[in-house]
N, C-alpha and C positions, 0 to 999 in steps of 0.2 A: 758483557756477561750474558750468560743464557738465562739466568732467570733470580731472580730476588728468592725467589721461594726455595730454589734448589740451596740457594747458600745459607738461607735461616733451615732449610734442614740441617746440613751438612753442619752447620752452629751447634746446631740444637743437639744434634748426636756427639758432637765434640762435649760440648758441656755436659751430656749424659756420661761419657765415659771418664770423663775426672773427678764428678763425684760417685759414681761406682769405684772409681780405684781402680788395680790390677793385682792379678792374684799370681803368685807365682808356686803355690802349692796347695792341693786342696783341704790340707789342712791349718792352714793360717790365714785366720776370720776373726774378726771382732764378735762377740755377744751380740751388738748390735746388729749387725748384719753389714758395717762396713766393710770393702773388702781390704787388705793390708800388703803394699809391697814390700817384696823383701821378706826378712826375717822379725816377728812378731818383736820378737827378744830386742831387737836393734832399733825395733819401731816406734814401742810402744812404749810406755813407765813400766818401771819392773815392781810388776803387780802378779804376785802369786797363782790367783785364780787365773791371768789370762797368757802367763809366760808359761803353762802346764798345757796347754792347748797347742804350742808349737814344742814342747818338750817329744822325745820319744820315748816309745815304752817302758824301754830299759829304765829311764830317768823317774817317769810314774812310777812302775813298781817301787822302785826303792824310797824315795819321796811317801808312797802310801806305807812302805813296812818301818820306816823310823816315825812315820804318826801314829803306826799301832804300838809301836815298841814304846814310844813316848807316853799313849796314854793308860797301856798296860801297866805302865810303872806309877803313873801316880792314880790307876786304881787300888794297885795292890799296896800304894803308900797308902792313902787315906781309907781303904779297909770299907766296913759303914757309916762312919763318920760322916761323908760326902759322899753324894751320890753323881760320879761322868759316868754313866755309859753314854749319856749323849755324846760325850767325846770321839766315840767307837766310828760316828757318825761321818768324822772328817776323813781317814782313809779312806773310808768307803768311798767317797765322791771323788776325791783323786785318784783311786785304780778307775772309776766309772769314766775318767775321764779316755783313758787310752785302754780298755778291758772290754771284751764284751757282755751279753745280758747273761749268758752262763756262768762266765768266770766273777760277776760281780756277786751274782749269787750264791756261788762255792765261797767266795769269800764274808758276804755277809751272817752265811752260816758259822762261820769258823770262828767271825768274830761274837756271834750269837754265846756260840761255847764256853769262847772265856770268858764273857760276863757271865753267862748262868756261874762256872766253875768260881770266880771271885765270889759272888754275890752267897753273902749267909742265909740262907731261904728257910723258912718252916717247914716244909714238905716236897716231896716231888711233884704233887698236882703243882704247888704255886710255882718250885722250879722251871715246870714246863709251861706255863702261863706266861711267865717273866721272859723265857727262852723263846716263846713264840712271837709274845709282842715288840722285844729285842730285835727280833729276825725280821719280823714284817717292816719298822722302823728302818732298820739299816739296809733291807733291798729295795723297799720303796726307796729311798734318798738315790741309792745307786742307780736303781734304772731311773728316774728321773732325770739324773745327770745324764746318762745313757744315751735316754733319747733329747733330749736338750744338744748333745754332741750330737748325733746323727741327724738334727735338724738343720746344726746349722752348717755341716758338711754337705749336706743337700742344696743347701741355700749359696753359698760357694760354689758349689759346682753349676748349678740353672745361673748364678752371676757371671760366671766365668764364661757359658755357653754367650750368655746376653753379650757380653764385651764382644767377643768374636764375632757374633753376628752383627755388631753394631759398628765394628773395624770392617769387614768387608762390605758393609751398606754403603759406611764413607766410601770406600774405595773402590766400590762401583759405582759412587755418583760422578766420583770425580772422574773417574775414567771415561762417564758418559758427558760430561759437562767438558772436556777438553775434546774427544770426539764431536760434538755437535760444536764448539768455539772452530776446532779446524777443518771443518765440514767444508767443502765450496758450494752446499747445498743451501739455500736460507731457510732453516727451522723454527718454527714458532708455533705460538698458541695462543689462541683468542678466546673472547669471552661469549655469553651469547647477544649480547649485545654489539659484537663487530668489532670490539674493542681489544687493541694487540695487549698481548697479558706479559708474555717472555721473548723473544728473538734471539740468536745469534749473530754473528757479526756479519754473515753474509746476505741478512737479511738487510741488514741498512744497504750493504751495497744493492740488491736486489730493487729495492724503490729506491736510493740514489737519496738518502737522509744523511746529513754531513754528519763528520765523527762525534761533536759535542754536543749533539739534538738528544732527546730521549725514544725509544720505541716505544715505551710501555705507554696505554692510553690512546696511540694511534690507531684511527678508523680504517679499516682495509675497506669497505664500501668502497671509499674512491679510488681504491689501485687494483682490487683484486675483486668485482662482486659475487664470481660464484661463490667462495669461499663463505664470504658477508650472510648470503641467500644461504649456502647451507645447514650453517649455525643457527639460524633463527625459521628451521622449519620447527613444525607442531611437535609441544610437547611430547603427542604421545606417539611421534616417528619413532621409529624403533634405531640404535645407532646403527652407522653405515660407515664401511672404508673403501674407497674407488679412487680413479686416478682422472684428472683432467686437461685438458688443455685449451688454455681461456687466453684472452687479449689481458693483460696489466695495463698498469699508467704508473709511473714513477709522480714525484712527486711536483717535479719540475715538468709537468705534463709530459714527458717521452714518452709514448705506446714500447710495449715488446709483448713478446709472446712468450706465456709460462704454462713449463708440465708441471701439474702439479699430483702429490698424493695425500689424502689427508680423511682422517678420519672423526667423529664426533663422541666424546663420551657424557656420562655425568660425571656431576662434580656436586658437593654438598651447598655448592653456590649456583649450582645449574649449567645446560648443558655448556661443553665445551666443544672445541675440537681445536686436531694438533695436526699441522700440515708441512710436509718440505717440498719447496719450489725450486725450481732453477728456471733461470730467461735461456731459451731453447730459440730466439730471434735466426741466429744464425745458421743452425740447422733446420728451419722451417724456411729461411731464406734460400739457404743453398738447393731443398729439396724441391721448391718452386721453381729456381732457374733450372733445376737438370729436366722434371716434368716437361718444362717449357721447349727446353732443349730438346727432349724426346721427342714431344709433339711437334715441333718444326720439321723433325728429321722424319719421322715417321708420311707427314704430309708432302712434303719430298717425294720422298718413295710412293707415296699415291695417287700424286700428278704422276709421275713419271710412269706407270701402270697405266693412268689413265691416257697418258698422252701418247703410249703405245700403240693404245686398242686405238684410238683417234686414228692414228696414223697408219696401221691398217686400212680403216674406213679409207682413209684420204685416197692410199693406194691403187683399194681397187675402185672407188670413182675415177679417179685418173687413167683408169685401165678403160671403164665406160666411156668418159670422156673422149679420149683417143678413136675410139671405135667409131663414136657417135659423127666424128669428124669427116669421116670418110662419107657423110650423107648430103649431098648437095644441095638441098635445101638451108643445111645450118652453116655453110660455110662461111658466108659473109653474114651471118649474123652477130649482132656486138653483145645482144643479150647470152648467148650461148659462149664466143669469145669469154666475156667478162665471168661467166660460171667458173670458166678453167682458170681463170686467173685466182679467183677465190680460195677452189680448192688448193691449187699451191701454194697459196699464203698458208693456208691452213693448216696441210703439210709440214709449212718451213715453223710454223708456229708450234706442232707436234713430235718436233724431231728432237727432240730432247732423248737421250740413253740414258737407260740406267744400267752403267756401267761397275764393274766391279773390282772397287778402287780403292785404297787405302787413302781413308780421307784426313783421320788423326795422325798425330807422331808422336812417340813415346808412348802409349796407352800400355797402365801395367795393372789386370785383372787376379785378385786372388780367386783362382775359380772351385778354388773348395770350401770359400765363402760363399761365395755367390751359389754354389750347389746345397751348401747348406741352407742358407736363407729360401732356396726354392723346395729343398724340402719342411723347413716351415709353414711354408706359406700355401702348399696342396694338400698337405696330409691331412687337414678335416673335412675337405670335402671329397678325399678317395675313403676315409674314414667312416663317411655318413653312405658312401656306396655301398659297403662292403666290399672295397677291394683292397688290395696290398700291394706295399711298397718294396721293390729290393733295392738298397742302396749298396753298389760295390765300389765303393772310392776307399782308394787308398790313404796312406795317412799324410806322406809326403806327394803334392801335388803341383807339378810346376807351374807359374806363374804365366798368363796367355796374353798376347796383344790385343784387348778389347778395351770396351767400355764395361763396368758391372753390372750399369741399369741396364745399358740395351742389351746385355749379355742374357740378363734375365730374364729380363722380357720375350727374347728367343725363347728361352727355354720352359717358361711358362705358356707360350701359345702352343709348343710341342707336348705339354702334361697334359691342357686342354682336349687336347685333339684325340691324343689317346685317350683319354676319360671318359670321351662321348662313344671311341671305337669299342672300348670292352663293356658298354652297359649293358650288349642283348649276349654274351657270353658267358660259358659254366663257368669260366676261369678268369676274374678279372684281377690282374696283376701288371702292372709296369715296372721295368729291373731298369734301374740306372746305374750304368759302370764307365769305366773309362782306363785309357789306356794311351802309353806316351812312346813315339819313337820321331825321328828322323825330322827332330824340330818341329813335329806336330803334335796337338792334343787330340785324341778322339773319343768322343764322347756319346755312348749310346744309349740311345732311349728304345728301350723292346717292349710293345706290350700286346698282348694277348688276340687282340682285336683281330677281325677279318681278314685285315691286309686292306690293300687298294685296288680298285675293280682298274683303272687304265693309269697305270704309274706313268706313262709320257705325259699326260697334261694336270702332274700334283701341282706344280709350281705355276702354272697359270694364274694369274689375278683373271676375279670377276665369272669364276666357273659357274654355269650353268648347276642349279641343283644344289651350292652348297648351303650348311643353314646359317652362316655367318654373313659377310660380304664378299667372301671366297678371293680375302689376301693376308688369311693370317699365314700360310705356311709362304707366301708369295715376300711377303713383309718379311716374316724370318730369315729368309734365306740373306735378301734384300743385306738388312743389319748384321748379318754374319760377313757379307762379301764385302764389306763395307771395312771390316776389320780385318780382310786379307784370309777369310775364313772362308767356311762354304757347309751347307747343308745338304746331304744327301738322304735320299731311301734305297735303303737297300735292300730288297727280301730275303725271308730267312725263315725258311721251311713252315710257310703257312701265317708265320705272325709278321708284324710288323716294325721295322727298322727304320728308326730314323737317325744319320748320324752326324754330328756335327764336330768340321776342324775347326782347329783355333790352334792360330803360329804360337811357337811358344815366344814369351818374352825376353828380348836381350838384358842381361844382367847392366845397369849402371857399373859404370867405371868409377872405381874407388881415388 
């Protein structure tokens, strides 16, 4: 269960709506203010005063005109003798009960009438005395009824509203309490004392607590401390919601690694806070081998750079060397001998190519992922330049023979580069588009910049002058050629072109 507390609500709103009842019309209600299912008449005891409440008007009127008829007759039987005009009293309240405050008072006049007109009176002042207090008597009673009925129609209606909002409060608990039960997230909340208060079920598995143990009352200090350290900052921290990623311990000491998000509130027991985790071990694993893997390959590619230029060197000493030979003095020397021999080792030790070679098989890159992710990950700091981005990628984009990460990685030291060329420019913009024919992708990056003052030596590692280590576009290319690709520059009317292929990928056979 996700929480004790959710189900004593979820109780507590059940037991509020059974004793509220359910109303199936806004005019069948108890005096009391219970509310009544069904039909009053079928519910209730057949009790006059409360069976005239579900009755309809039709049935009031007539109801109020045989109690005036009734007690017309035995005014005009007992004459003076007996004094009902309080009689007069009881239709009145039965029209009041389905009439409005108009019609109760057209009517209480009328009945006014025919007591003045029965009643033997000494004079017309006392008639109209008698006439008046008659009248005040019998509207007072009627609008009392009046509003007595429109009290407790109001009172039905705000119950009726309550039940409603009290059905879909259940019904969004439960809806959140099965959402958080089927979560593969682990959801919970603690107290400020460190103390687990609710969980769901992925929470046990999350610290590795067997299915018959309890959560509630377990310390996260020993499996989660940031969480533990968050809850129990000062009072008067103001709340916070952020996301983390800390070392866990399950409970059988295992280490993993958890994202977490979680936020702190109050509570009338003080603060809280409510956090959902997941163990992310696996994708922080996988993302340290492919790092790793980058970095290997990348150092690869920088010996091989290096052991290029080495082997230049080596060249033209061998060239001196040679030359140096032809001097009669050093000819039968072993120290000058043994020189050359060095430099050849040195040579043979330097001859490594870096060739451009498809080194993986099967490599299948979604590269309007990967373009997407690169437009993620540049657009605050072309953002914080003031420059602008064009993206022209289509929607359907074929699938390329690469790697992601190192596909990225190309194409992020290509954003770079632009981003430094358009800083002293009126126009700082780079357009990414791309474009598919003849089992190649092409992919270009244009941006506004200068251009290249000696485009024969961009691809050089180790340039004199650059402000890097002058092998980021050297590397790039490196990792393109690598997947059977290739990077070029191309110029293009003053700006700068950089474009990169990539084979498209062979579809898997079904």
């Amino acid at each position: 269960m996700i929480s004790r507390s959710s189900s004593r609500i979820e109780h507590a709103g059940v037991e509020k709506e059974l004793s509220l009842g359910l109303l199936s019309e806004p005019s069948r209600f108890s005096p009391s203010g219970k509310a009544q299912g069904g039909s009053l008449a079928e519910s209730i005891p057949r009790n006059t005063s409360l069976w005239l409440l579900s009755a309809s008007r039709t049935q009031v009127a007539l109801i109020g005109a045989a109690l005036l008829a009734l007690t017309f007759t035995i005014d005009v039987a007992t004459g003076r003798e007996v004094s009902v005009g309080v009689l007069y009293v009881l239709p009145i309240m039965v029209w009041a009960v389905a009439f409005s405050e108009v019609e109760v008072i057209f009517l209480s006049v009328t009945c006014a009438i025919l007591r003045i007109y029965l009643v033997d009176t000494l004079g017309p002042l006392d008639s109209l005395l008698r006439g008046l207090l008659s009248l005040a008597a019998f509207a007072g009673s009627g609008l009392f009824v009046v509003q007595l009925v429109n009290n407790e129609r109001l009172s039905a209606f705000h119950l009726r509203e309550l039940q409603a909002e009290t059905r879909r409060r259940i019904e969004t608990e439960e809806q959140l309490r099965v959402l958080a039960e089927s979560s593969p997230a682990a959801i919970f909340t603690i107290d400020a004392e460190g103390r687990m208060l609710s969980a769901n079920e992925a929470t046990r598995r999350l610290f590795g607590i067997d299915p018959g143990s309890s959560l509630e009352g377990l310390q996260v200090d020993a499996h989660l401390p940031l969480l533990a350290g968050a809850v129990r900052m000062p009072a008067d921290t103001r709340e916070f919601r952020t996301s983390a990623q800390s070392q866990g311990t399950r409970v059988n000491g295992d280490l993993f690694v958890a994202q977490t998000w979680f936020s702190t509130y109050q509570s009338p027991s003080g603060r809280r806070l409510a956090a959902i985790a997941v163990d992310c071990s696996d994708e922080v694993r996988e993302r340290e081998e492919q790092n790793l893997h980058r970095l290997l390959e990348n150092n690869r590619i920088i010996a091989g750079a290096v052991a290029h230029e080495i082997r230049n060197v080596c060249g033209a000493v061998s060239v001196v060397h040679s030359n140096l030979q032809r001097v009669p003095e050093l000819r039968g020397n072993e120290d000058f001998a043994a020189l050359g021999s060095l430099v050849e080792a040195l040579e043979r030790i330097a001859s490594m190519e870096l060739e451009a070679r498809v080194k993986h098989q099967n490599l299948r890159a979604d590269l309007r992922e990967v373009l997407n992710s690169l437009n993620v990950v540049i657009r605050p700091n072309w953002s914080e330049s003031d420059a602008s981005l064009r993206w022209d990628v289509p929607e359907h984009v074929p699938r390329v023979a690469a790697e992601p990460f190192g596909l990225l990685q190309a194409f992020l030291n290509l954003a770079e580069n632009s981003l430094r060329a358009v800083q002293d420019s009126e126009v700082k913009e780079l357009r990414v588009s791309l474009s598919h024919s003849g089992g190649f992708v092409a992919v270009l990056f244009e941006d506004s910049g200068p251009g290249v003052a000696a485009p024969e030596r961009l691809f050089e590692p180790f340039q004199q002058g650059a402000k890097m280590a002058g092998l980021g576009l050297f590397v790039s290319r490196a990792i393109l050629r690598s997947y059977g690709g290739d990077l070029r520059y191309e110029p293009a009317g003053g700006q700068c072109r950089f474009t990169v292929y990539l084979r498209t990928a062979e579809e898997p056979h079904s």
